[in-house]
VOMAR-287456 format. One record per residue: residue number from 1; residue in one letter; x, z negated, y negated of N, C-alpha, C in turn. Coordinates in nm, 2 decimals, always signed. Example, Ala and Ser with C-alpha at 12.3 -4.5 7.8 and 13.67 -1.06 7.14 Angstrom:
# VOMAR-287456
+-----+------+--------+--------+--------+--------+--------+---------+--------+--------+--------+
: seq : type :  neast :    nup : nnorth : caeast :   caup : canorth :  ceast :    cup : cnorth :
+-----+------+--------+--------+--------+--------+--------+---------+--------+--------+--------+
:   1 :    A :  +1.32 :  -0.78 :  +0.57 :  +1.23 :  -0.78 :   +0.45 :  +1.32 :  -0.78 :  +0.33 :
:   2 :    S :  +1.28 :  -0.71 :  +0.22 :  +1.37 :  -0.71 :   +0.11 :  +1.29 :  -0.79 :  +0.00 :
+-----+------+--------+--------+--------+--------+--------+---------+--------+--------+--------+
# end
This chain:
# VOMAR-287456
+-----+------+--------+--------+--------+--------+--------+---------+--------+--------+--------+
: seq : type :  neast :    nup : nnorth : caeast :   caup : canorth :  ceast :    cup : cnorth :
+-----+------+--------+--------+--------+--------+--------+---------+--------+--------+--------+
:   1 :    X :  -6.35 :  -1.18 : -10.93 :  -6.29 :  -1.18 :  -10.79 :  -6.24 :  -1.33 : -10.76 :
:   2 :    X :  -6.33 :  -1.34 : -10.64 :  -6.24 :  -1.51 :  -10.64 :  -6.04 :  -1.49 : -10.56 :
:   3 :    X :  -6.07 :  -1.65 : -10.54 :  -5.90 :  -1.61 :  -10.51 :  -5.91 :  -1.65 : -10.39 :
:   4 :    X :  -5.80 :  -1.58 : -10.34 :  -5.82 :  -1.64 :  -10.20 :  -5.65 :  -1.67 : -10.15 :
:   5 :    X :  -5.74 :  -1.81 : -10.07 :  -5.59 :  -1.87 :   -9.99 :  -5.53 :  -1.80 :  -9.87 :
:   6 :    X :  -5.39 :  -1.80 :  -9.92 :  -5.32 :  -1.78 :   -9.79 :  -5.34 :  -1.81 :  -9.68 :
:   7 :    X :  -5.32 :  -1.77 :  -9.54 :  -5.30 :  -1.89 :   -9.41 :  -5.17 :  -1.91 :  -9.37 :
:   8 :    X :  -5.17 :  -1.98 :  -9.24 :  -5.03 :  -2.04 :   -9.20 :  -4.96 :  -1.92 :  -9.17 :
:   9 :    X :  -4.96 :  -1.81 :  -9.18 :  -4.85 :  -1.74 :   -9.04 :  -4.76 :  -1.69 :  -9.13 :
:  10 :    X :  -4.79 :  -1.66 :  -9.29 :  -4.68 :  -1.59 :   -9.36 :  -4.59 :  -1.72 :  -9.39 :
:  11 :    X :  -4.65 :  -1.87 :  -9.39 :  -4.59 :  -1.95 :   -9.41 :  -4.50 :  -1.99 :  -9.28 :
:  12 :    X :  -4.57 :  -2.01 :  -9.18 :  -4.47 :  -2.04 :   -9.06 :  -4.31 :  -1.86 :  -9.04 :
:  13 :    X :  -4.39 :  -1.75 :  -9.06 :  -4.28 :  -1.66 :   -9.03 :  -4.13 :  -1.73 :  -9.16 :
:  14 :    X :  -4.20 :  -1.78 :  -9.25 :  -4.04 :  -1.82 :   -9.38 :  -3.99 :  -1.88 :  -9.32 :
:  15 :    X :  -4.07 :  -1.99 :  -9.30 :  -4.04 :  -2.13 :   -9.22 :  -3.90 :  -2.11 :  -9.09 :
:  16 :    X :  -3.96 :  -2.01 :  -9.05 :  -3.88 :  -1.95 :   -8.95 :  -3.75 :  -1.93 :  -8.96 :
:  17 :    X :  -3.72 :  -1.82 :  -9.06 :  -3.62 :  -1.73 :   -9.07 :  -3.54 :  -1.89 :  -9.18 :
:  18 :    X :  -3.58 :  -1.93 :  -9.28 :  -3.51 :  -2.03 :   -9.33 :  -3.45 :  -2.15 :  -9.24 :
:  19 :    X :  -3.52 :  -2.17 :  -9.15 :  -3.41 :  -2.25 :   -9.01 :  -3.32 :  -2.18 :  -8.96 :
:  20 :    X :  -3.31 :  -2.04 :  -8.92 :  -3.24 :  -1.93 :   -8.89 :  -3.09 :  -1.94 :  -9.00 :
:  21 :    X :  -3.09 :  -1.98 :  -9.11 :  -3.05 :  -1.95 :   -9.27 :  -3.00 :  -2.09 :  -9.32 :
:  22 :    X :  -3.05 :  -2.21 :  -9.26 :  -3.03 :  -2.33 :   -9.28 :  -2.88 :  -2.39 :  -9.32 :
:  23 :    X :  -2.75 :  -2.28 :  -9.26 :  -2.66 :  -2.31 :   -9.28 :  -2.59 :  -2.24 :  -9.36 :
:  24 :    X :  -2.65 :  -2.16 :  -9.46 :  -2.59 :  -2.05 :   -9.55 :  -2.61 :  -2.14 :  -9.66 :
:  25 :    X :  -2.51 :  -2.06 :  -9.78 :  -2.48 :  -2.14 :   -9.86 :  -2.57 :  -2.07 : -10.03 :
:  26 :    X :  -2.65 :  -2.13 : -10.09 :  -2.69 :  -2.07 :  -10.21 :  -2.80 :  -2.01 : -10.21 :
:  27 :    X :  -2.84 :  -1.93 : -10.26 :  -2.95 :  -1.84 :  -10.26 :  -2.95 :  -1.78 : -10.11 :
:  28 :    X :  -2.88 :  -1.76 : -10.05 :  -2.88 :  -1.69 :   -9.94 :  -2.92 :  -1.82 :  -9.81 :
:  29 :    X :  -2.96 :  -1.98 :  -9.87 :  -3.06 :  -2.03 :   -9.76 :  -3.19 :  -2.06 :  -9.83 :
:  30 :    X :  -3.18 :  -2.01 :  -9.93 :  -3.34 :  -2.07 :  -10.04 :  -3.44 :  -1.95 : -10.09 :
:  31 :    X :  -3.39 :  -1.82 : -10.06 :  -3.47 :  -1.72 :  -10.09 :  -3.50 :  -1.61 : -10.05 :
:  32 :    X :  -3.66 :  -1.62 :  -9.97 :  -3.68 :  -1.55 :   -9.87 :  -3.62 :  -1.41 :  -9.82 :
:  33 :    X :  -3.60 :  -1.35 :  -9.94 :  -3.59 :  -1.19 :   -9.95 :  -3.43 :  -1.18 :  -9.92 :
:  34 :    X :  -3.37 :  -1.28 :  -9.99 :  -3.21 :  -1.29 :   -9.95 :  -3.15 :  -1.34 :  -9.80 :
:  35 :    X :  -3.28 :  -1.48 :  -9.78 :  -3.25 :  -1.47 :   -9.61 :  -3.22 :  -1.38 :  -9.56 :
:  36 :    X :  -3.38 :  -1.29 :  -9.53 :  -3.38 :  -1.22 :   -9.47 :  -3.25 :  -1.07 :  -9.47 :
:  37 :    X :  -3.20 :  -1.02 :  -9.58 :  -3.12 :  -0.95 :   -9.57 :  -3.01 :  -1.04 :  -9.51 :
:  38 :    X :  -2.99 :  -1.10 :  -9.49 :  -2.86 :  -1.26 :   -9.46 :  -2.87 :  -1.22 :  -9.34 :
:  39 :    X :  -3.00 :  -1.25 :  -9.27 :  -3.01 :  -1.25 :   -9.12 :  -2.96 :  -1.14 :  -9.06 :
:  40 :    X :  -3.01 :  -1.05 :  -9.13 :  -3.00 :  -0.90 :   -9.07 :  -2.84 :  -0.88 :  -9.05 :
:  41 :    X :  -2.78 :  -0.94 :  -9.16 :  -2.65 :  -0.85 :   -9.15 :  -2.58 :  -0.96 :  -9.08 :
:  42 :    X :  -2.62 :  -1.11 :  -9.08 :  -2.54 :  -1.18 :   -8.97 :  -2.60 :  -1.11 :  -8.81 :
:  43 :    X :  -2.70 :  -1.06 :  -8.78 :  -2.74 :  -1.04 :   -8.64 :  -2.66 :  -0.90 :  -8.63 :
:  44 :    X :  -2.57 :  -0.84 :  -8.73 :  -2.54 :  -0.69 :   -8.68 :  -2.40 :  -0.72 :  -8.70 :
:  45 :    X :  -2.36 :  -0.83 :  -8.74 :  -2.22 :  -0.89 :   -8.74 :  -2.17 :  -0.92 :  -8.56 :
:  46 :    X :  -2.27 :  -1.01 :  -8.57 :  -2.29 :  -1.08 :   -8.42 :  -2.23 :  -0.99 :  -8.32 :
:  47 :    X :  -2.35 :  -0.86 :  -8.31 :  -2.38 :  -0.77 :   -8.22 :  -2.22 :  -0.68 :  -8.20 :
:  48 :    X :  -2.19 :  -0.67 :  -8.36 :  -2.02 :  -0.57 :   -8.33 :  -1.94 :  -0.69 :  -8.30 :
:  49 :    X :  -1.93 :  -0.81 :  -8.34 :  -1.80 :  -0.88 :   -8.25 :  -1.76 :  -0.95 :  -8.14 :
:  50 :    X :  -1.91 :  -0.94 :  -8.10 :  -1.90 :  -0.93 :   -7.90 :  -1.80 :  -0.87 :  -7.87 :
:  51 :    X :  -1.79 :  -0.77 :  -7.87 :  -1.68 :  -0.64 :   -7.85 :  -1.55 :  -0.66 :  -7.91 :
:  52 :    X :  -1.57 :  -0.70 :  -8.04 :  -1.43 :  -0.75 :   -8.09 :  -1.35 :  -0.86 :  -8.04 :
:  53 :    X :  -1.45 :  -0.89 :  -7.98 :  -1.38 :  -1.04 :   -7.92 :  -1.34 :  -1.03 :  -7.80 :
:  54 :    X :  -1.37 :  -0.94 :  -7.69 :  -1.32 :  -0.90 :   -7.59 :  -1.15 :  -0.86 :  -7.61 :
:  55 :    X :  -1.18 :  -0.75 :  -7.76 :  -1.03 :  -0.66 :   -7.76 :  -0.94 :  -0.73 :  -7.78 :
:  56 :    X :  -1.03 :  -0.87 :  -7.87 :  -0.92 :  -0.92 :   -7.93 :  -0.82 :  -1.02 :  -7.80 :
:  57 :    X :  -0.93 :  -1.06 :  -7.74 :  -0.85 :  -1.22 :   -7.63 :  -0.76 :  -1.10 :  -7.56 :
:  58 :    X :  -0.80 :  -0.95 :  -7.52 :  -0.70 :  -0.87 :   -7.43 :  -0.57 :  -0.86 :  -7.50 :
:  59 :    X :  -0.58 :  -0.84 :  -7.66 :  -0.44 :  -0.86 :   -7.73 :  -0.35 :  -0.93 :  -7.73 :
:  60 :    X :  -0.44 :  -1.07 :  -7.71 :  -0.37 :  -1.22 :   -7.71 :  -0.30 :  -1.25 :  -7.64 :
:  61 :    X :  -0.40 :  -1.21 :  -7.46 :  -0.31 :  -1.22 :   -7.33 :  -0.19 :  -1.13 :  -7.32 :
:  62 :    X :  -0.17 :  -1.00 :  -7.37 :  -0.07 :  -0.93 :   -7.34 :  +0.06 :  -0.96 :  -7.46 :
:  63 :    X :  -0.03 :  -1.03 :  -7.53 :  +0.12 :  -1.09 :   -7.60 :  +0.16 :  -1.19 :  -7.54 :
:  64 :    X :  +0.09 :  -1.29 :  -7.50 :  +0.14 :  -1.41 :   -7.44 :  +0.25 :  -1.35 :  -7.30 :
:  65 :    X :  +0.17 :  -1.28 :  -7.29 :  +0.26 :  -1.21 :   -7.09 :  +0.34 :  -1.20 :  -7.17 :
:  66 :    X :  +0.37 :  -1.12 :  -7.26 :  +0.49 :  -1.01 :   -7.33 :  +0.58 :  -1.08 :  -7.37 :
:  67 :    X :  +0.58 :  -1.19 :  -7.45 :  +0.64 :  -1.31 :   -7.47 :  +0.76 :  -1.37 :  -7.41 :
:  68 :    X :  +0.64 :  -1.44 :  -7.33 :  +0.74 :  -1.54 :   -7.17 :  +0.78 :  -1.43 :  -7.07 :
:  69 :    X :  +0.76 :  -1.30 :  -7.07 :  +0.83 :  -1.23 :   -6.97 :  +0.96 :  -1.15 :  -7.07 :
:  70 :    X :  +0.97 :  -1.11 :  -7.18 :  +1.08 :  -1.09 :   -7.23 :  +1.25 :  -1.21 :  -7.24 :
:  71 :    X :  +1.12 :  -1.31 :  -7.24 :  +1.25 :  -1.43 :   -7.21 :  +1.32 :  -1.44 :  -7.06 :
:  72 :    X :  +1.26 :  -1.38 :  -7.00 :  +1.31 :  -1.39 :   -6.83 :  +1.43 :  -1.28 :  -6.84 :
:  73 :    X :  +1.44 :  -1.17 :  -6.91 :  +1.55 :  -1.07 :   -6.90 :  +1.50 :  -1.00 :  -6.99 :
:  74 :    X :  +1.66 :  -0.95 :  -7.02 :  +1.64 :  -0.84 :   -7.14 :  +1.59 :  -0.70 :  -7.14 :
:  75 :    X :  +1.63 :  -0.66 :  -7.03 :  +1.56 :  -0.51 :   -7.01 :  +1.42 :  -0.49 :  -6.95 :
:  76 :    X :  +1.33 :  -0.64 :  -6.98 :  +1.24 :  -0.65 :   -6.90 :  +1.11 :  -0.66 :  -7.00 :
:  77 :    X :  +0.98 :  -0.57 :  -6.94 :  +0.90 :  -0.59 :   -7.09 :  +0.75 :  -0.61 :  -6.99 :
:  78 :    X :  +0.65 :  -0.66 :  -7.10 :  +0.49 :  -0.64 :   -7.05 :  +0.46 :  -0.54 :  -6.94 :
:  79 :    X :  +0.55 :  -0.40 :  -6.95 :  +0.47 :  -0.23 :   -6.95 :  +0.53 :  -0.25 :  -6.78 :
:  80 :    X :  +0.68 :  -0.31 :  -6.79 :  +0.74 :  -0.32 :   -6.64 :  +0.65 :  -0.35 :  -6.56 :
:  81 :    X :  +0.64 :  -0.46 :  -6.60 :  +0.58 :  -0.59 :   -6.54 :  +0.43 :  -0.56 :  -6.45 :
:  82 :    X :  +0.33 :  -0.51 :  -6.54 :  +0.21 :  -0.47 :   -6.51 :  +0.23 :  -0.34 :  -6.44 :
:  83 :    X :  +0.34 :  -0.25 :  -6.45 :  +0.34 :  -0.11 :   -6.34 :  +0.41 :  -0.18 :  -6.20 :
:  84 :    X :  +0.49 :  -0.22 :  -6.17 :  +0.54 :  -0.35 :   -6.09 :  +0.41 :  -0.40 :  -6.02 :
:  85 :    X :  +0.32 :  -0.48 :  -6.10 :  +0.22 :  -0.52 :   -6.04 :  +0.12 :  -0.47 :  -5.96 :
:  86 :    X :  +0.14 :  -0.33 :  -6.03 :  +0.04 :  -0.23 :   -5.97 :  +0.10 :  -0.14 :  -5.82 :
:  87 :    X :  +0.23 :  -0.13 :  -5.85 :  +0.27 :  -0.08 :   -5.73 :  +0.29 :  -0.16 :  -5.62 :
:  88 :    X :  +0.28 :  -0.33 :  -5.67 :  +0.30 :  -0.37 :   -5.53 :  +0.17 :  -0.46 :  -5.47 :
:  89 :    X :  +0.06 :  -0.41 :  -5.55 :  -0.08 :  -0.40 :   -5.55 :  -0.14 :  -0.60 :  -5.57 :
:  90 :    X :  -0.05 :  -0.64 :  -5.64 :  -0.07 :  -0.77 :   -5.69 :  -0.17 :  -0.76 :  -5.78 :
:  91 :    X :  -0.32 :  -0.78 :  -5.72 :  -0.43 :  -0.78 :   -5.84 :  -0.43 :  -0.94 :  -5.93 :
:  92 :    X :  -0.39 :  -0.91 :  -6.02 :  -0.38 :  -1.06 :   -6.08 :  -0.42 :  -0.95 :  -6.23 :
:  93 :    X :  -0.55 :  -1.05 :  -6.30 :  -0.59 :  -0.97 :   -6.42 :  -0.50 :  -1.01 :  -6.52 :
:  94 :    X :  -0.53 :  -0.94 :  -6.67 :  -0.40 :  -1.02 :   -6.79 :  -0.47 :  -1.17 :  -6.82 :
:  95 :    X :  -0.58 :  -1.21 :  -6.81 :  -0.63 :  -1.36 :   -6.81 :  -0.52 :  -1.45 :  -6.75 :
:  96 :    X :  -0.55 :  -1.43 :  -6.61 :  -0.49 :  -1.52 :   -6.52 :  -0.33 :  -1.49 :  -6.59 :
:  97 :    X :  -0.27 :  -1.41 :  -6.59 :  -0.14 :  -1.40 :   -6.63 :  -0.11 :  -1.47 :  -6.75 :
:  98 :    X :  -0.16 :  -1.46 :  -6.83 :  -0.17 :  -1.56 :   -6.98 :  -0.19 :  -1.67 :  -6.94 :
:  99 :    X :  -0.28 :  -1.73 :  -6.85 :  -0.28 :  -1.88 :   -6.81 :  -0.17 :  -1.93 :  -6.74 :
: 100 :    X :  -0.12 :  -1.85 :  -6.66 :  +0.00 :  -1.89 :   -6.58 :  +0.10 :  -1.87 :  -6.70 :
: 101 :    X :  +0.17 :  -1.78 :  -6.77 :  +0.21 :  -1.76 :   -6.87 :  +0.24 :  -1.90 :  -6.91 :
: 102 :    X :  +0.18 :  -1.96 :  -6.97 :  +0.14 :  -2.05 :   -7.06 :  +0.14 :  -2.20 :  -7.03 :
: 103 :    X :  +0.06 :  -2.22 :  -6.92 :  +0.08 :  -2.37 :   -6.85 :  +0.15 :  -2.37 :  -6.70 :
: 104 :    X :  +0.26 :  -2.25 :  -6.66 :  +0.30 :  -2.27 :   -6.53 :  +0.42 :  -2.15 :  -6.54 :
: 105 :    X :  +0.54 :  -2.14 :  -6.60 :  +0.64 :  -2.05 :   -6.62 :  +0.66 :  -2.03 :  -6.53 :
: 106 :    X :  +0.70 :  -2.12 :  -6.41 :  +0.80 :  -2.15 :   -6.30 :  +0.67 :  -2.05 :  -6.23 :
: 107 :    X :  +0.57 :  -2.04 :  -6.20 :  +0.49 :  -1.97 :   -6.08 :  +0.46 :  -1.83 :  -6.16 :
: 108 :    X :  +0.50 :  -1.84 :  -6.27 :  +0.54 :  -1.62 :   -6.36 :  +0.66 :  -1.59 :  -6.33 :
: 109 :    X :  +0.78 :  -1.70 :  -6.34 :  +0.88 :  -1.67 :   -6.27 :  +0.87 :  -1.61 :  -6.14 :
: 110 :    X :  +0.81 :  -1.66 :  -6.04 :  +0.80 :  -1.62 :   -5.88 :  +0.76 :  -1.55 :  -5.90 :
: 111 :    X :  +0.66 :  -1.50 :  -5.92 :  +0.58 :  -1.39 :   -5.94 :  +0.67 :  -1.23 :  -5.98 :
: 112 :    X :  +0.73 :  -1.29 :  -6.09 :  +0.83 :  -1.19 :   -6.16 :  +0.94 :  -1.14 :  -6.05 :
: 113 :    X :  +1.03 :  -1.25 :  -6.00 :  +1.15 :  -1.21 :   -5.87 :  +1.03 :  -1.16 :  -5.78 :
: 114 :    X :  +0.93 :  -1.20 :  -5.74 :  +0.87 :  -1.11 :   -5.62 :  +0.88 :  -0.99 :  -5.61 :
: 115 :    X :  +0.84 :  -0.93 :  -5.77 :  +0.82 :  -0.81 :   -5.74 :  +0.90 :  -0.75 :  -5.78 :
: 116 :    X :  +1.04 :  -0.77 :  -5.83 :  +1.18 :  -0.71 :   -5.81 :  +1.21 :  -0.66 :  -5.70 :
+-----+------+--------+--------+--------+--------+--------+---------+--------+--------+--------+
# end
């Protein structure tokens, strides 16, 4: 039986997935079979913490509000604040409230006496 040479495409698909892998550390950028399990479970990593990263910055913001708005008064909390907002139909999301929060007290203050 003679032997026969490979062609390029099983070489270009490694090729591939090892630039993919280029920044892993050990066997897991040098060998194929490890790449590839590598990739897989960084692309299903990826895919769940889209989502996680959403929940997470919503956590962040409502601490930051929660924060600077407990310092304004004592009987005063996040839960006020946002039912407050809602009844006096101030659409301002928790984003913008954490930005203001954060780089502009004095205009969460106003906001806060407003809706007293």
């Amino acid at each position: 039986m003679t032997r026969i040479r490979r062609g390029y495409i099983a070489r270009n698909r490694r090729t591939k997935i090892r630039l993919f892998a280029s920044s892993f550390r050990g066997a897991h950028s040098r060998l194929t079979r490890t790449i590839t399990q590598q990739k897989i479970r960084a692309l299903v990593s990826a895919y769940r913490d889209r989502d996680r990263q959403k929940r997470y910055f919503r956590h962040l913001w409502i601490t930051r509000i929660n924060a600077v708005i407990r310092g304004v008064g004592v009987s005063y909390s996040y839960s006020i604040l946002i039912h407050n907002l809602y009844k006096r139909r101030l659409l301002l999301n928790r984003k913008i409230l954490a930005q203001i929060a954060i780089l502009n007290r004095n205009s969460l203050y106003m906001i806060y006496n407003e809706i007293i």
